[in-house]
C-alpha positions in Angstrom: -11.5 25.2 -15.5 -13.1 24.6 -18.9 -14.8 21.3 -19.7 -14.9 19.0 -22.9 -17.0 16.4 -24.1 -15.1 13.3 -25.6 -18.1 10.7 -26.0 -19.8 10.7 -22.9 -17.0 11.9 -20.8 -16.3 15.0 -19.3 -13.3 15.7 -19.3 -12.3 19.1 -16.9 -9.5 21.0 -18.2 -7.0 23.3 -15.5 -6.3 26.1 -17.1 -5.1 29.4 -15.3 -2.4 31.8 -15.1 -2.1 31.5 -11.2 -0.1 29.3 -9.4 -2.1 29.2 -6.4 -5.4 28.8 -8.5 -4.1 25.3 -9.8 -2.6 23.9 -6.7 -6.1 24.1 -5.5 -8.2 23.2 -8.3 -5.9 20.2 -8.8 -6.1 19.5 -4.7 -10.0 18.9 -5.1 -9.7 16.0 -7.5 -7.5 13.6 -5.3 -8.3 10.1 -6.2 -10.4 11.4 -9.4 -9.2 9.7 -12.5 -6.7 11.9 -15.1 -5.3 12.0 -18.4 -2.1 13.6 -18.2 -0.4 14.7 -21.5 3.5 15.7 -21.6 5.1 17.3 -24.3 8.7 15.8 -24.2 10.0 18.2 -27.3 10.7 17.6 -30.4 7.0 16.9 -31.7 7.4 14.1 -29.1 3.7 13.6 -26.8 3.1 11.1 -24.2 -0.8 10.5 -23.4 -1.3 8.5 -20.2 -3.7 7.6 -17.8 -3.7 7.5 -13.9 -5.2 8.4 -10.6 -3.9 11.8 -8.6 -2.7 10.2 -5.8 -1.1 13.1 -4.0 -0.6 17.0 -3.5 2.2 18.9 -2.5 3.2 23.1 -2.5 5.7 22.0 -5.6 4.5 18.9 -7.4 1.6 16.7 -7.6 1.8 12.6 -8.1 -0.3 10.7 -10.3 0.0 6.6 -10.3 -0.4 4.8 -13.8 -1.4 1.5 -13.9 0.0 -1.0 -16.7 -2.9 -3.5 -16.8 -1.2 -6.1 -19.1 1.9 -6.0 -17.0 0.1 -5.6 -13.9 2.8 -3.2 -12.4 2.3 0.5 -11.6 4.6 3.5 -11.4 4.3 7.1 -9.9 5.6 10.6 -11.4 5.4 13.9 -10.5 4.9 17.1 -11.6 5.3 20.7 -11.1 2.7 23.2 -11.1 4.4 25.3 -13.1 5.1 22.4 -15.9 1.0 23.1 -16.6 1.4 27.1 -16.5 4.5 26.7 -19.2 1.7 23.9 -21.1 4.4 21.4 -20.8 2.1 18.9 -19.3 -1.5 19.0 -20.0 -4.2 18.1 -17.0 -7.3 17.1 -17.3 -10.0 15.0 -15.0 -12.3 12.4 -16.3 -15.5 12.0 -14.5 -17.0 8.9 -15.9 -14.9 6.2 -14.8 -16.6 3.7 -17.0 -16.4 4.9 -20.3 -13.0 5.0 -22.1 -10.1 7.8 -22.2 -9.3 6.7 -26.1 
């Protein structure tokens, strides 16, 4: 795990080559608040906002939240989307300052 500073949050990173290494890091920040940032090709990057909601052996499920809307939705993804860095992980542990 590395950590960052962005403002006052810290943000905690996953990084590791091992499967099994992220399955549980990611396992001990269930309903901890994430950024999650997918890299959809084609210089294309989503940067969103949730709460991990769930871990499985394959997959992990984060909730969004659309305040304006007020409606939610759920994804998953795979473990090895964040060993290929096709999703980026990270953990915000100040829940009151902002992600931006």
């Amino acid at each position: 795990m590395e950590g960052e500073f962005i403002g006052k949050t810290v943000i905690i990173m996953i990084i590791s080559n091992d499967i099994t290494k992220v399955r549980e890091n990611i396992e001990g920040f269930l309903g901890q608040p994430v950024v999650i940032k997918c890299n959809r090709g084609k210089r294309r990057t989503t940067i969103s906002r949730g709460v991990l909601e769930s871990t499985y052996p394959s997959v992990f499920v984060v909730t969004f939240n659309n305040e304006e809307e007020n409606t939610s939705h759920k994804a998953s993804f795979s473990y090895t989307d964040l060993l290929t860095k096709r999703v980026e992980f990270m953990v915000v542990r100040n829940k009151q300052e902002s992600f931006e």
